[in-house]
C-alpha positions in Angstrom: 98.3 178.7 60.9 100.5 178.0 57.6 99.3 175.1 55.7 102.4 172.8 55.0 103.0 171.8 51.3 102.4 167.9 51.2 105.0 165.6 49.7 102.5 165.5 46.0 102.9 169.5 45.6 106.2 169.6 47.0 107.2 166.7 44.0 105.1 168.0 41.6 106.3 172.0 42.1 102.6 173.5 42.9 101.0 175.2 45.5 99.3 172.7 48.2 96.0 174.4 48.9 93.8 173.4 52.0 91.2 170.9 50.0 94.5 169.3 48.5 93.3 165.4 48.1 96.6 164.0 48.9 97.8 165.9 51.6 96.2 163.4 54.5 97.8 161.1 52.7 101.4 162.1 52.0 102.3 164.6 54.5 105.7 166.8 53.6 107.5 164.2 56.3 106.3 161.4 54.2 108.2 162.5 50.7 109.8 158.9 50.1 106.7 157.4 50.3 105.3 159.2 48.1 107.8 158.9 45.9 107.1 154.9 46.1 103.6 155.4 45.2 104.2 157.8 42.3 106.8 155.2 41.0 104.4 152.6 40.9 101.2 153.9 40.3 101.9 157.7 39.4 100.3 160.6 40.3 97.3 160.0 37.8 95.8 156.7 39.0 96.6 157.9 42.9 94.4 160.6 42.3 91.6 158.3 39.9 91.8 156.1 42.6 91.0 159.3 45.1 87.9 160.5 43.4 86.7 157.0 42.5 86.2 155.9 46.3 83.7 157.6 48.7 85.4 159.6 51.5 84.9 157.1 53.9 87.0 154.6 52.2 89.6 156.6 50.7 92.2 156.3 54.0 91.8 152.1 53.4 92.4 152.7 49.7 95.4 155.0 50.5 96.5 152.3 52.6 96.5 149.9 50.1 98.7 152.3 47.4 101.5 153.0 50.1 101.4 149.3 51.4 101.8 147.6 48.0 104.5 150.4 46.9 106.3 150.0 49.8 106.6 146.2 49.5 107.6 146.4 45.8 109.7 149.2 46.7 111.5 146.4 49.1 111.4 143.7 46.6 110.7 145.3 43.1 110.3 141.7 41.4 108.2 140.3 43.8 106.4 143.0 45.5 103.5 142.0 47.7 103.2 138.4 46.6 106.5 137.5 48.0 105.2 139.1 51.4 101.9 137.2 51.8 103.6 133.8 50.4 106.2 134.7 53.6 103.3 135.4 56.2 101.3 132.2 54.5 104.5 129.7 55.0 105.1 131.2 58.6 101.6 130.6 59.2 101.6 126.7 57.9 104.7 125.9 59.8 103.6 127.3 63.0 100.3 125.5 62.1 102.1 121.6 61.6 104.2 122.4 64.7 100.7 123.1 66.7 99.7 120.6 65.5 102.7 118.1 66.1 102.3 119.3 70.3 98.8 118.8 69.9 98.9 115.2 68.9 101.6 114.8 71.6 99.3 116.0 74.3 96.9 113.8 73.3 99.1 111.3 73.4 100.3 111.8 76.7 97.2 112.1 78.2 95.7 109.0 76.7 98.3 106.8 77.1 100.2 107.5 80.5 104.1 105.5 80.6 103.1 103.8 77.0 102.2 107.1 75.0 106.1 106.7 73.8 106.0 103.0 72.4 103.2 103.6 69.5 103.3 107.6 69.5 100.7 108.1 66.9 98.2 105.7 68.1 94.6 107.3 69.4 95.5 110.6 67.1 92.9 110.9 64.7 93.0 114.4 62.0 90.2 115.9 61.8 89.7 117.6 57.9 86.6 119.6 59.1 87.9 120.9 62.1 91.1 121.6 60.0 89.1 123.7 57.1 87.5 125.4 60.1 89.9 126.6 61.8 91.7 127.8 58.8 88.3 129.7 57.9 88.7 131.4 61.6 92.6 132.3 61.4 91.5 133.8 58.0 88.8 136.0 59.2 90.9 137.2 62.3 94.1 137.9 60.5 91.5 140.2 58.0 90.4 141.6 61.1 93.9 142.3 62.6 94.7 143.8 59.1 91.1 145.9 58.9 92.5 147.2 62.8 96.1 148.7 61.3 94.6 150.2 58.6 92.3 152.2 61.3 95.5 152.9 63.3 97.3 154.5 59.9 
């Protein structure tokens, strides 16, 4: 079976050999992103960063390179910050609307026919529980993040 040149050697002119180090990475269908990732980072520090990783985490750090040159690729001024400032705002609004039914439920259920004459009355925020589950919607959305990096 023919080894297929990956989308470094094919940029780059050279002969792709079988122990190439990018060639899980940037496959010959995957030339644009490569091309991303050698605009940004250049085929030097993609292959520093390579070597400088142990085997086992060298697909997350791939993941990393064509992630954050894909995004500034998409938005070359603001890159990945502008991304996770998006995900962050879409996160606090769902969060206040949450919490806007929330305090409505409880409202309902405390007061019956008179919840709608002093709406905010029995709602009490809780700053603990607050920090809390922030803390847990952190840890699960570096979870979901740790699980598409594995499906990559």
């Amino acid at each position: 079976m023919k080894h297929q040149t990956c989308a470094a050697c094919r940029f780059q002119r050279k002969k792709c050999t079988e122990d190439c180090l990018m060639a899980p990475y940037f496959p010959a269908t995957r030339f644009q992103q490569f091309l991303n990732a050698h605009k940004l980072f250049g085929v030097g520090k993609i292959t520093k960063t390579l070597n400088s990783v142990s085997p086992q985490q060298r697909s997350s750090a791939m993941y990393s390179v064509k992630a954050e040159a894909e995004y500034r690729a998409r938005d070359p001024v603001g890159g990945c910050y502008n991304e996770i400032k998006s995900l962050l705002w879409k996160i606090r609004t769902t969060e206040d609307e949450l919490q806007h039914v929330h305090s409505q439920l409880c409202m309902f259920r405390a007061g019956g026919e008179n919840a709608m004459a002093h709406p905010l009355d029995g709602y009490v925020y809780n700053v603990v529980q607050d920090v809390e589950y922030h803390s847990q919607l952190h840890h699960q959305l570096q979870q979901n993040i740790v699980q598409e990096r594995s499906l990559i």
